[in-house]
mmCIF file of the N, C-alpha and C atoms, coordinates in Angstrom:
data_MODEL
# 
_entry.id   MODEL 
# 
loop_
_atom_site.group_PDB 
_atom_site.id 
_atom_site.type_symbol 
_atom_site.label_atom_id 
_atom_site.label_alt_id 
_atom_site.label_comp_id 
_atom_site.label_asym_id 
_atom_site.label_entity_id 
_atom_site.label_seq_id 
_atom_site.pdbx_PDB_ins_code 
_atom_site.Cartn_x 
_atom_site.Cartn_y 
_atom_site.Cartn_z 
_atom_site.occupancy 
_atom_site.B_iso_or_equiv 
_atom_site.pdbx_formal_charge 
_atom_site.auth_seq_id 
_atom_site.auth_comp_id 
_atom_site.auth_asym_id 
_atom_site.auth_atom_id 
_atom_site.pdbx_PDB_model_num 
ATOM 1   N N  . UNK A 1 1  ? 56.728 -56.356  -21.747 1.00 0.00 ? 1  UNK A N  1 
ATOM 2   C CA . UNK A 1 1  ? 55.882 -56.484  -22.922 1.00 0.00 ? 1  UNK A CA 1 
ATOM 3   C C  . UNK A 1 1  ? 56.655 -56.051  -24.156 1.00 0.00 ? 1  UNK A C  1 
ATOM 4   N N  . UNK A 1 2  ? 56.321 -56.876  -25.450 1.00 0.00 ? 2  UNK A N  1 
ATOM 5   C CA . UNK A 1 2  ? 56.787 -56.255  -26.288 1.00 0.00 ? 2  UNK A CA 1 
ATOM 6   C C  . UNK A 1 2  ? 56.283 -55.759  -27.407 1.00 0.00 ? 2  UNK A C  1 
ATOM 7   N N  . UNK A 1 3  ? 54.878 -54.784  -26.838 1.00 0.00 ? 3  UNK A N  1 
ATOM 8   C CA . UNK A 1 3  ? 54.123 -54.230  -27.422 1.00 0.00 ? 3  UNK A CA 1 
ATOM 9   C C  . UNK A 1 3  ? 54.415 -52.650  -27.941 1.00 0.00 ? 3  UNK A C  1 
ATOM 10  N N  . UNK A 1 4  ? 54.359 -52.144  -29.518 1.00 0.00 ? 4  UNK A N  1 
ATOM 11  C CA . UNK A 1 4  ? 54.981 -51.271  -29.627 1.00 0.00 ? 4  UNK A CA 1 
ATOM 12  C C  . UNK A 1 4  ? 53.701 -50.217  -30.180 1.00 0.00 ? 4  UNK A C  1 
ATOM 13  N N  . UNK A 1 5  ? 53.478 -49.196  -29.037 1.00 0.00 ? 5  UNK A N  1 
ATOM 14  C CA . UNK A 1 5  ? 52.484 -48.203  -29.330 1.00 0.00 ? 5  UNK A CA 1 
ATOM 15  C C  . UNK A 1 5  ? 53.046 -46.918  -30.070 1.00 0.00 ? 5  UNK A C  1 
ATOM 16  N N  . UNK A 1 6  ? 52.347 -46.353  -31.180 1.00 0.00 ? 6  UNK A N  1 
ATOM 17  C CA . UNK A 1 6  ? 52.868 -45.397  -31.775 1.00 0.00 ? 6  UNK A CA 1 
ATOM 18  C C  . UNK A 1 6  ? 52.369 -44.238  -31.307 1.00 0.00 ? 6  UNK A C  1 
ATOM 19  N N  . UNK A 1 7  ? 52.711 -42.778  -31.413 1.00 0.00 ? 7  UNK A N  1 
ATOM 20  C CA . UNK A 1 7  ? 52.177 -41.664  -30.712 1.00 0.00 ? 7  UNK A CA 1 
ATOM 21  C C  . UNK A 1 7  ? 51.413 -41.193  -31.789 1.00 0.00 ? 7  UNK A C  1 
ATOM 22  N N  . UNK A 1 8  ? 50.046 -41.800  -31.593 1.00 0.00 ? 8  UNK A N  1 
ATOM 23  C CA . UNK A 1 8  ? 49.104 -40.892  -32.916 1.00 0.00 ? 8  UNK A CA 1 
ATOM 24  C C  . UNK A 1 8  ? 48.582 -39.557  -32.603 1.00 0.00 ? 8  UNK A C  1 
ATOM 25  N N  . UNK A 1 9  ? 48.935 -39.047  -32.105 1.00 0.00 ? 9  UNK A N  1 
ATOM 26  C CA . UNK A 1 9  ? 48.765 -37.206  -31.484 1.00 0.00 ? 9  UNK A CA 1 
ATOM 27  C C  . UNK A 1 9  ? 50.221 -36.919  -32.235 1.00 0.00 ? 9  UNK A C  1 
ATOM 28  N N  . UNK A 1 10 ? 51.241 -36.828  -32.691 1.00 0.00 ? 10 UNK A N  1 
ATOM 29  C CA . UNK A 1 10 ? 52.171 -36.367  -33.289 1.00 0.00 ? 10 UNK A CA 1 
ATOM 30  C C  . UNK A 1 10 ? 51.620 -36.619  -34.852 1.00 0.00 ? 10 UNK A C  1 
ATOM 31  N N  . UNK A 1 11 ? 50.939 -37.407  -35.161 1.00 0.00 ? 11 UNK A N  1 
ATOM 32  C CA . UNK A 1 11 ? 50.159 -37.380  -36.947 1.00 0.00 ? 11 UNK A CA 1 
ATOM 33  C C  . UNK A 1 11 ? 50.936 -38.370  -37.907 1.00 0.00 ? 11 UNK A C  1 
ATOM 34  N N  . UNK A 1 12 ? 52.382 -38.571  -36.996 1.00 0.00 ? 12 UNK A N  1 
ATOM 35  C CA . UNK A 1 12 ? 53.123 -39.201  -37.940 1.00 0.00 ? 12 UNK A CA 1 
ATOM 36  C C  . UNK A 1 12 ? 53.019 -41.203  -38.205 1.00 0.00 ? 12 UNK A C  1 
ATOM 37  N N  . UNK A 1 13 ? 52.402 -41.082  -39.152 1.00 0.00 ? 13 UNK A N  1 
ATOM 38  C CA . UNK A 1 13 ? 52.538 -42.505  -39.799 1.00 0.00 ? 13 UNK A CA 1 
ATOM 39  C C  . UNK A 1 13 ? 53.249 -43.280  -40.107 1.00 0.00 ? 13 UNK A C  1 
ATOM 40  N N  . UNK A 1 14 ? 54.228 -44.436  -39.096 1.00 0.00 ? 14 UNK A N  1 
ATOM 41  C CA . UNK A 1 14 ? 55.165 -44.921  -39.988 1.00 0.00 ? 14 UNK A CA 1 
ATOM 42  C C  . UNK A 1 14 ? 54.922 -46.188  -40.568 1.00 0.00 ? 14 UNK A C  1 
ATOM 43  N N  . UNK A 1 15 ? 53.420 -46.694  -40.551 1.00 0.00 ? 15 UNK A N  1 
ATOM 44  C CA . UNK A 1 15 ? 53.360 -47.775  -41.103 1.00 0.00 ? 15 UNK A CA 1 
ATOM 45  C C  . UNK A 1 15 ? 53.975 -49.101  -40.947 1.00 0.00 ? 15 UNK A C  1 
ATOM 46  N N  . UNK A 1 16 ? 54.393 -50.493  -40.816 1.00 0.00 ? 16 UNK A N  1 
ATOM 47  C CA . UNK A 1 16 ? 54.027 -51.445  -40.416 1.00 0.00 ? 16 UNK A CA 1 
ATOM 48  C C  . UNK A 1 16 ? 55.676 -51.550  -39.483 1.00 0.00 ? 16 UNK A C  1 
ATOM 49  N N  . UNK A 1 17 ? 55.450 -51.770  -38.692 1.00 0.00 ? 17 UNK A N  1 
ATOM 50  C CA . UNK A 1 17 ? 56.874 -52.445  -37.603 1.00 0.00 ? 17 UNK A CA 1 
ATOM 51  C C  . UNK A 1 17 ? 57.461 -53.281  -38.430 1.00 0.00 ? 17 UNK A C  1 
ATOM 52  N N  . UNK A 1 18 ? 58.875 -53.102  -38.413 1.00 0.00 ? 18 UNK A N  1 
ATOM 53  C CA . UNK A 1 18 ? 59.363 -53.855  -39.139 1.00 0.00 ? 18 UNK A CA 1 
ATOM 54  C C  . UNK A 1 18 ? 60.505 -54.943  -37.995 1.00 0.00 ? 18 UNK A C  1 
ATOM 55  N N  . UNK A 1 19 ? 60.119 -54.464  -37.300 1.00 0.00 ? 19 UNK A N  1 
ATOM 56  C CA . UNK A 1 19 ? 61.041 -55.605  -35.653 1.00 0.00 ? 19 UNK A CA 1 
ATOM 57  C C  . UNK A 1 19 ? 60.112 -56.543  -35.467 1.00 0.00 ? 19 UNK A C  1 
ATOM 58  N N  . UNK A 1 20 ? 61.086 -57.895  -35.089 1.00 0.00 ? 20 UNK A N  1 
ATOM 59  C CA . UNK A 1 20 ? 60.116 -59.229  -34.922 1.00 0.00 ? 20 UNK A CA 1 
ATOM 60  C C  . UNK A 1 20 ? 60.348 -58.829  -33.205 1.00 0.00 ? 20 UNK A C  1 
ATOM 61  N N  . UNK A 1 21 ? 59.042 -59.495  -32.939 1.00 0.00 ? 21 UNK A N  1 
ATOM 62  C CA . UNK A 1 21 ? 58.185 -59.703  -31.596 1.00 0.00 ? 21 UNK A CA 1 
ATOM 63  C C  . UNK A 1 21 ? 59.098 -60.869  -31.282 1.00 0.00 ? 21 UNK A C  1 
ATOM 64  N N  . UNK A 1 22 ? 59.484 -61.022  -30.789 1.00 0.00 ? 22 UNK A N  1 
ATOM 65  C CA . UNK A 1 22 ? 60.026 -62.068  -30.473 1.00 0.00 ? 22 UNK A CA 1 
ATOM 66  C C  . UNK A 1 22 ? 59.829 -62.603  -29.053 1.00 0.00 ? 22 UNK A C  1 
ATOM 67  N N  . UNK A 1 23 ? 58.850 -62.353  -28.363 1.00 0.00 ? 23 UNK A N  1 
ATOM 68  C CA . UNK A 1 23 ? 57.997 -62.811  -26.828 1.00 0.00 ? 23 UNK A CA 1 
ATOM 69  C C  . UNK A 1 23 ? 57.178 -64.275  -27.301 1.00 0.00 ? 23 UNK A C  1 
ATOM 70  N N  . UNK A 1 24 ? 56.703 -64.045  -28.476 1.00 0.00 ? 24 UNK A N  1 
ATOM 71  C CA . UNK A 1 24 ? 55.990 -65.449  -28.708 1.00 0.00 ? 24 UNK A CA 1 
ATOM 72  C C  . UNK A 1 24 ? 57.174 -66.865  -28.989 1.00 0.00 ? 24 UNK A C  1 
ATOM 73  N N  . UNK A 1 25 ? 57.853 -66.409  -29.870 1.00 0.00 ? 25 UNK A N  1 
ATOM 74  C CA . UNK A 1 25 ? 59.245 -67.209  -29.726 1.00 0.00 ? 25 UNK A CA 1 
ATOM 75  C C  . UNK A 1 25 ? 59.375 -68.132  -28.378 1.00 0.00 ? 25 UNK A C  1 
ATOM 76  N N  . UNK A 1 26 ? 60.109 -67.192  -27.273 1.00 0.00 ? 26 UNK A N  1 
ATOM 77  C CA . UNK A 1 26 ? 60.558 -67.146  -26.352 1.00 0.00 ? 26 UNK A CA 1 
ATOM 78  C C  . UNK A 1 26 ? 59.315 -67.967  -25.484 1.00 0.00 ? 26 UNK A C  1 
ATOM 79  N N  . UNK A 1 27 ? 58.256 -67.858  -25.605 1.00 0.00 ? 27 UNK A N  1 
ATOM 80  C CA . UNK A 1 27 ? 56.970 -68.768  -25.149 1.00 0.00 ? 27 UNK A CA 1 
ATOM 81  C C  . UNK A 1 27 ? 57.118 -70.247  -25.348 1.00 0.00 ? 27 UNK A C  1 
ATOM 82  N N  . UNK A 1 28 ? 57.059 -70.372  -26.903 1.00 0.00 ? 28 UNK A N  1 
ATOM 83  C CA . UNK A 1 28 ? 56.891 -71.618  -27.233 1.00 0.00 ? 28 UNK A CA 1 
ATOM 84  C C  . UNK A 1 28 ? 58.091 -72.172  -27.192 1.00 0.00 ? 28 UNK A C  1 
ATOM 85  N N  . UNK A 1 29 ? 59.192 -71.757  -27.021 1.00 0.00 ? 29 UNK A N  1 
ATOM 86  C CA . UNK A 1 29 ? 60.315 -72.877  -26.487 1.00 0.00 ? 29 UNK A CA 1 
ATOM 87  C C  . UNK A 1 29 ? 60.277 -72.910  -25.087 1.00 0.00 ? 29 UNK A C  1 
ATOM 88  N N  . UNK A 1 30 ? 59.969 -72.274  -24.100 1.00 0.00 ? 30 UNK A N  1 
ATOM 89  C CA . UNK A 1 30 ? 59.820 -72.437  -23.019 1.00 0.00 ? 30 UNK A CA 1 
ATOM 90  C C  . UNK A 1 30 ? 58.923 -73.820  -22.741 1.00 0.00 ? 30 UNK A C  1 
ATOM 91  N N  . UNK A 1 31 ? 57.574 -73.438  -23.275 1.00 0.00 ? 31 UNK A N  1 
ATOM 92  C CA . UNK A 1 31 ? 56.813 -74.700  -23.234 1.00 0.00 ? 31 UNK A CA 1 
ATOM 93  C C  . UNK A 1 31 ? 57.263 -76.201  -23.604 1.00 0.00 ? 31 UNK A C  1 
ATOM 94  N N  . UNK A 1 32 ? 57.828 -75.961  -25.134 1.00 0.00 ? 32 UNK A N  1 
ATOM 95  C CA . UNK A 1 32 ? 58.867 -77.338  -25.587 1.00 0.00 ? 32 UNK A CA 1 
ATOM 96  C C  . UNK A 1 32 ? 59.890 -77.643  -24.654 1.00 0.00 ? 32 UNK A C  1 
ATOM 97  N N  . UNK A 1 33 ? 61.146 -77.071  -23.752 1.00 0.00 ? 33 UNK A N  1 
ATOM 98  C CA . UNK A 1 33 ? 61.681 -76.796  -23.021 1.00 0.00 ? 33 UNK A CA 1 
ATOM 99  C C  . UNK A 1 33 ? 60.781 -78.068  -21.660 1.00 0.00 ? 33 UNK A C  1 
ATOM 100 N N  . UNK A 1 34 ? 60.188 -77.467  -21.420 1.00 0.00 ? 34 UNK A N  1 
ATOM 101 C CA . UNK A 1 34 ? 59.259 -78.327  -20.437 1.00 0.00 ? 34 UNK A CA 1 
ATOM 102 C C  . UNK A 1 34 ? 58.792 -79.568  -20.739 1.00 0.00 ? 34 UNK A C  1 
ATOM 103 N N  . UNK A 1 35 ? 58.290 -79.939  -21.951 1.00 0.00 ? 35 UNK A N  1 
ATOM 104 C CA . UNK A 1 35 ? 57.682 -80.834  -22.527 1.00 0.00 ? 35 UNK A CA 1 
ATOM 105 C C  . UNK A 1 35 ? 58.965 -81.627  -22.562 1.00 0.00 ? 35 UNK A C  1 
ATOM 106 N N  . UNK A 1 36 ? 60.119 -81.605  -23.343 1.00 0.00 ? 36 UNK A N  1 
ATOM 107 C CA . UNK A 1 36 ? 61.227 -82.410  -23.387 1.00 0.00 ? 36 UNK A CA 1 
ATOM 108 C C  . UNK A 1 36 ? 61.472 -82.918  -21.611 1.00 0.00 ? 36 UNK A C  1 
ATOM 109 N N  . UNK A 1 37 ? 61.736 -81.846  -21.439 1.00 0.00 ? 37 UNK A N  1 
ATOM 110 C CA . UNK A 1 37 ? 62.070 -82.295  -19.965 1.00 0.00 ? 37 UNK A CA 1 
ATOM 111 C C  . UNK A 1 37 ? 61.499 -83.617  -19.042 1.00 0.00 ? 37 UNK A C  1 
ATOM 112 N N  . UNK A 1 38 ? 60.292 -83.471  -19.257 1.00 0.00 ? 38 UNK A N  1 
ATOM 113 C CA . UNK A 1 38 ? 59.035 -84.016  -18.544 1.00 0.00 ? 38 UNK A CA 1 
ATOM 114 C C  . UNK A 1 38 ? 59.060 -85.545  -19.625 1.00 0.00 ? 38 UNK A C  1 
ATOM 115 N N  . UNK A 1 39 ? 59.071 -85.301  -20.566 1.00 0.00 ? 39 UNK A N  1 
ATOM 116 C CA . UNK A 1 39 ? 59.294 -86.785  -21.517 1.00 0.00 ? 39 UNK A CA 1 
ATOM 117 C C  . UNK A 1 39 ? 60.117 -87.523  -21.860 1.00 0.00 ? 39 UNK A C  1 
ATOM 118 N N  . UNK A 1 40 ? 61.613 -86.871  -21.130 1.00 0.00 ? 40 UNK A N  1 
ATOM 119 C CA . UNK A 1 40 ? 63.041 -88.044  -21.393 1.00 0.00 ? 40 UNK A CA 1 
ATOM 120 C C  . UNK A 1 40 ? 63.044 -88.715  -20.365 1.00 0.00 ? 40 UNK A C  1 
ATOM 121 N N  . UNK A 1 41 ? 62.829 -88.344  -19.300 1.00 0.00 ? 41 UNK A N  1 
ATOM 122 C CA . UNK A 1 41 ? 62.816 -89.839  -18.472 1.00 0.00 ? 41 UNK A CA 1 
ATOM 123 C C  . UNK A 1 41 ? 62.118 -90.849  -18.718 1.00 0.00 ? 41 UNK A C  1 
ATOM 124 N N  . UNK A 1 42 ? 60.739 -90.574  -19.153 1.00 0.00 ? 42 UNK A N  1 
ATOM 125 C CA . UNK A 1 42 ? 59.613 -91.715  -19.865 1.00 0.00 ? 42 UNK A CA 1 
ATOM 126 C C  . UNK A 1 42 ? 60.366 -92.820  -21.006 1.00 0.00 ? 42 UNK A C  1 
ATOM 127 N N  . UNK A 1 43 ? 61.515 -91.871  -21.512 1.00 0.00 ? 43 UNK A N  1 
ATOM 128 C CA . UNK A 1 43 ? 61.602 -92.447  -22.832 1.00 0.00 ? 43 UNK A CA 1 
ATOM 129 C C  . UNK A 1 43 ? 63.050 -93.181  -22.669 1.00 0.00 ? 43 UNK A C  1 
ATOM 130 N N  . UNK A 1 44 ? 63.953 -92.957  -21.731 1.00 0.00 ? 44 UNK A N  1 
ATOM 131 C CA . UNK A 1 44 ? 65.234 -93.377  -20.971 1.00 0.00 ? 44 UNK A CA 1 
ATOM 132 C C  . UNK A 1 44 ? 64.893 -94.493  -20.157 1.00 0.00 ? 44 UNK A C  1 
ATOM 133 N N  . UNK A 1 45 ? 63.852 -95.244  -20.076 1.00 0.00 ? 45 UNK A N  1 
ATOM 134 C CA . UNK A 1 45 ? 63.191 -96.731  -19.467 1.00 0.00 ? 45 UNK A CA 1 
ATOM 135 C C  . UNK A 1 45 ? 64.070 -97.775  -20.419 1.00 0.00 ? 45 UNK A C  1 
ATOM 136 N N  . UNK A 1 46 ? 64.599 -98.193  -19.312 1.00 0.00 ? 46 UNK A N  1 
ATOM 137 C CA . UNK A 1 46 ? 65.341 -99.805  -20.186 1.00 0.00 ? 46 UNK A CA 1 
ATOM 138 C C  . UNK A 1 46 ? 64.161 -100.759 -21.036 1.00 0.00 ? 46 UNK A C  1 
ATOM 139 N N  . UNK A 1 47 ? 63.868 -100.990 -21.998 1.00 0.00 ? 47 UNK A N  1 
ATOM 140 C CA . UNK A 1 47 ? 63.364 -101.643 -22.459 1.00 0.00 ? 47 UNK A CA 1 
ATOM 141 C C  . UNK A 1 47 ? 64.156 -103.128 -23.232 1.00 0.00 ? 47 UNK A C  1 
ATOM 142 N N  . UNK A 1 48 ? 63.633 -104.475 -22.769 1.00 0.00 ? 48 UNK A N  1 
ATOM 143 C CA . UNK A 1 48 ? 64.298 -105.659 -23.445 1.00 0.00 ? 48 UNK A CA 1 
ATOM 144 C C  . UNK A 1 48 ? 63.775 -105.941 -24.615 1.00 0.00 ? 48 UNK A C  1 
ATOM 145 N N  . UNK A 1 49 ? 64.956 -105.902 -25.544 1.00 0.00 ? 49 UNK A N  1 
ATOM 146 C CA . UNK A 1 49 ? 64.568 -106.029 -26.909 1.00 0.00 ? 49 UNK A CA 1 
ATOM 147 C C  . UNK A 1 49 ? 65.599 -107.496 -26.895 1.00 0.00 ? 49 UNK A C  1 
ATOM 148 N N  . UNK A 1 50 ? 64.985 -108.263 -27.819 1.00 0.00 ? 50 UNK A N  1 
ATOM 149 C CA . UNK A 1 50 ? 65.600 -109.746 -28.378 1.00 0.00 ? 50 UNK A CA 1 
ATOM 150 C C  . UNK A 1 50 ? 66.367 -109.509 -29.619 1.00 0.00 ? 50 UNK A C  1 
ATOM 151 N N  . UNK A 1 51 ? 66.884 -108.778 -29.492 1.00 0.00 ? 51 UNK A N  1 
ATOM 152 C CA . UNK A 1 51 ? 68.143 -109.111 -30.935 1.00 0.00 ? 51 UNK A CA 1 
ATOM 153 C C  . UNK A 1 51 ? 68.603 -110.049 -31.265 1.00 0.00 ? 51 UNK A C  1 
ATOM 154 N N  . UNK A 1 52 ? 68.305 -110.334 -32.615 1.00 0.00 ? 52 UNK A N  1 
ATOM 155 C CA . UNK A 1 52 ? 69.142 -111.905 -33.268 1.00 0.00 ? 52 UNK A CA 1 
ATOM 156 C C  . UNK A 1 52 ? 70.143 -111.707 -33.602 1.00 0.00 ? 52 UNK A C  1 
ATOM 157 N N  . UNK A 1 53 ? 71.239 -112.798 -33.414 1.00 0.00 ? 53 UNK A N  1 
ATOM 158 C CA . UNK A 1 53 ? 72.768 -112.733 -33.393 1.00 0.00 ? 53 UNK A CA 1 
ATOM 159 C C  . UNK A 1 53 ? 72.959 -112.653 -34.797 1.00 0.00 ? 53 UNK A C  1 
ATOM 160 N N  . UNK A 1 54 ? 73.969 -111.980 -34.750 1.00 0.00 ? 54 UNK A N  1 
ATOM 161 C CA . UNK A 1 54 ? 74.563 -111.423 -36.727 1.00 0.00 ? 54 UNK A CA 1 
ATOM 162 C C  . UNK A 1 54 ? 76.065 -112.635 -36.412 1.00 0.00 ? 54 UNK A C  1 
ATOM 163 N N  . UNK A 1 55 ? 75.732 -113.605 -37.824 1.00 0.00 ? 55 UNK A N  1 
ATOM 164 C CA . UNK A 1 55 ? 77.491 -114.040 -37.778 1.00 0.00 ? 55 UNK A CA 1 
ATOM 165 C C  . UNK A 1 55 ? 77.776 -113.744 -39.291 1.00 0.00 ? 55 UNK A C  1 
ATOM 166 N N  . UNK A 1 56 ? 79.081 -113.270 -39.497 1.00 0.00 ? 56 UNK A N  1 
ATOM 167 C CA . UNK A 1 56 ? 79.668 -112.968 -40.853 1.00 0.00 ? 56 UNK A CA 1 
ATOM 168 C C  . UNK A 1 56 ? 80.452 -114.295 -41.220 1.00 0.00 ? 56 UNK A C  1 
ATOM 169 N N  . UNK A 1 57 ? 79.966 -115.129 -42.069 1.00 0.00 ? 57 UNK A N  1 
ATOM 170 C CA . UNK A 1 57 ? 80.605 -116.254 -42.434 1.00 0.00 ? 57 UNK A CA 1 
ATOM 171 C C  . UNK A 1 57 ? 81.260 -115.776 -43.511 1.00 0.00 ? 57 UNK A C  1 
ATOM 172 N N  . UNK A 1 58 ? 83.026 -115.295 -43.455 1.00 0.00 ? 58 UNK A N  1 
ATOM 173 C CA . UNK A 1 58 ? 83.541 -115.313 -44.874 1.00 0.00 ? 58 UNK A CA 1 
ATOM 174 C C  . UNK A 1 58 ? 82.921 -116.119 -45.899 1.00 0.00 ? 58 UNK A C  1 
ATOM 175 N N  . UNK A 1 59 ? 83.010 -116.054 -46.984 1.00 0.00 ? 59 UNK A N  1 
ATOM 176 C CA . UNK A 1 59 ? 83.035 -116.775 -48.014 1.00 0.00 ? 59 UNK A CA 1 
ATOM 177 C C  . UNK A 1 59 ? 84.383 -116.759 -49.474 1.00 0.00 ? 59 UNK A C  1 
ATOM 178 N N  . UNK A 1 60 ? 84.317 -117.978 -49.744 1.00 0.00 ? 60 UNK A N  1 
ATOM 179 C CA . UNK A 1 60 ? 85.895 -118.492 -50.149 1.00 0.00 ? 60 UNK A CA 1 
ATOM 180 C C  . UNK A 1 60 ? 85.184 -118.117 -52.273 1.00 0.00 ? 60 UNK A C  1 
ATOM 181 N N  . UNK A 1 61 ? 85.779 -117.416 -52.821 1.00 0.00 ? 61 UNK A N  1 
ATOM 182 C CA . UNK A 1 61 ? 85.523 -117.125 -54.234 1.00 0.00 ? 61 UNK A CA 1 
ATOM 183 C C  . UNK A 1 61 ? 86.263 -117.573 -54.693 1.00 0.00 ? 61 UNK A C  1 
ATOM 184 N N  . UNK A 1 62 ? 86.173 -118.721 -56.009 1.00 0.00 ? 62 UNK A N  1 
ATOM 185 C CA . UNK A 1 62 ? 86.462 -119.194 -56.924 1.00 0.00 ? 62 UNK A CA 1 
ATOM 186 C C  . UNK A 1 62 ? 87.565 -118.769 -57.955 1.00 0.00 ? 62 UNK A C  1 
ATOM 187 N N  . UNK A 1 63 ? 88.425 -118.692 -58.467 1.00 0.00 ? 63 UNK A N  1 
ATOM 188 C CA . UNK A 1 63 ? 89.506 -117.962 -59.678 1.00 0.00 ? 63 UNK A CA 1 
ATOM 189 C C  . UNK A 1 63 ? 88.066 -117.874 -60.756 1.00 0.00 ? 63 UNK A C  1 
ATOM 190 N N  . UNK A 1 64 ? 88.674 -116.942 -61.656 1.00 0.00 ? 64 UNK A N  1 
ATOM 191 C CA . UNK A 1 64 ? 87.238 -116.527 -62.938 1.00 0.00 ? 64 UNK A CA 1 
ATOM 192 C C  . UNK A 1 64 ? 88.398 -117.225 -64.021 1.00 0.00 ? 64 UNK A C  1 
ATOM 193 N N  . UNK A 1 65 ? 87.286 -118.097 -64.445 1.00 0.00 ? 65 UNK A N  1 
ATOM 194 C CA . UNK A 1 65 ? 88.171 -118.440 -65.781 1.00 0.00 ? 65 UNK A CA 1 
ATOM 195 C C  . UNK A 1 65 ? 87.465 -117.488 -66.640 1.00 0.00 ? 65 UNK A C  1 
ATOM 196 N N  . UNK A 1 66 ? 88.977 -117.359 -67.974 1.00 0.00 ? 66 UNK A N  1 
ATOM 197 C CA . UNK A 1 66 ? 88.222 -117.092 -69.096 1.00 0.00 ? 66 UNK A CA 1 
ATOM 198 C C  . UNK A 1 66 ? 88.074 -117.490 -70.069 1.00 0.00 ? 66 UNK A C  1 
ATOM 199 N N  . UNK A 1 67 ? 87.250 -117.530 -70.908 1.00 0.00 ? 67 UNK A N  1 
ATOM 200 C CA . UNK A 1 67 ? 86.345 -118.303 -72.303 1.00 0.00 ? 67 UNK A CA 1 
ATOM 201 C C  . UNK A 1 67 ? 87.088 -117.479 -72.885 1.00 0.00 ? 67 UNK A C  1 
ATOM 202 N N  . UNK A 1 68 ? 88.293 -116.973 -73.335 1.00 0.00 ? 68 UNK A N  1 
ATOM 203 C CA . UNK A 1 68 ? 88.692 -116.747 -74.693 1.00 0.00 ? 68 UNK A CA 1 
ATOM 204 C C  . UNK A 1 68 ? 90.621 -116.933 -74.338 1.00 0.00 ? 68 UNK A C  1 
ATOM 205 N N  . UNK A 1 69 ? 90.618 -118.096 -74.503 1.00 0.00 ? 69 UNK A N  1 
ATOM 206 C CA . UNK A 1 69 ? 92.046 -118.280 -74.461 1.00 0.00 ? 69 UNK A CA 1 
ATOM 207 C C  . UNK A 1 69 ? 93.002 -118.657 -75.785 1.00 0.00 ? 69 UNK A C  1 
# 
């Protein structure tokens, strides 16, 4: 546990913990941890997709004339 009890029979007050808990942390990635796990194979399914073919037709550019000769 990372529960932090103070000794209130000694009188002394130290007012708010200043250490992170860090058990809840350690929870919720565990859970995500699982969840990933359990959902990449679902998502690693071959799926057929139809892709349309890409062609790069160069194209041939002209000389630039210029209007002030």
């Amino acid at each position: 546990m990372s529960m932090s009890i103070g000794n209130s029979e000694a009188g002394d007050d130290h007012g708010i913990m200043s250490e992170i808990n860090t058990t809840p942390l350690v929870d919720v990635m565990l859970v995500l941890l699982i969840i990933f796990l359990i959902t990449i194979p679902v998502i690693t399914k071959n799926v057929q997709v139809n892709v349309p073919k890409a062609v790069n037709i160069p194209t041939q550019t002209k000389p630039r004339t210029s209007l002030f000769r």
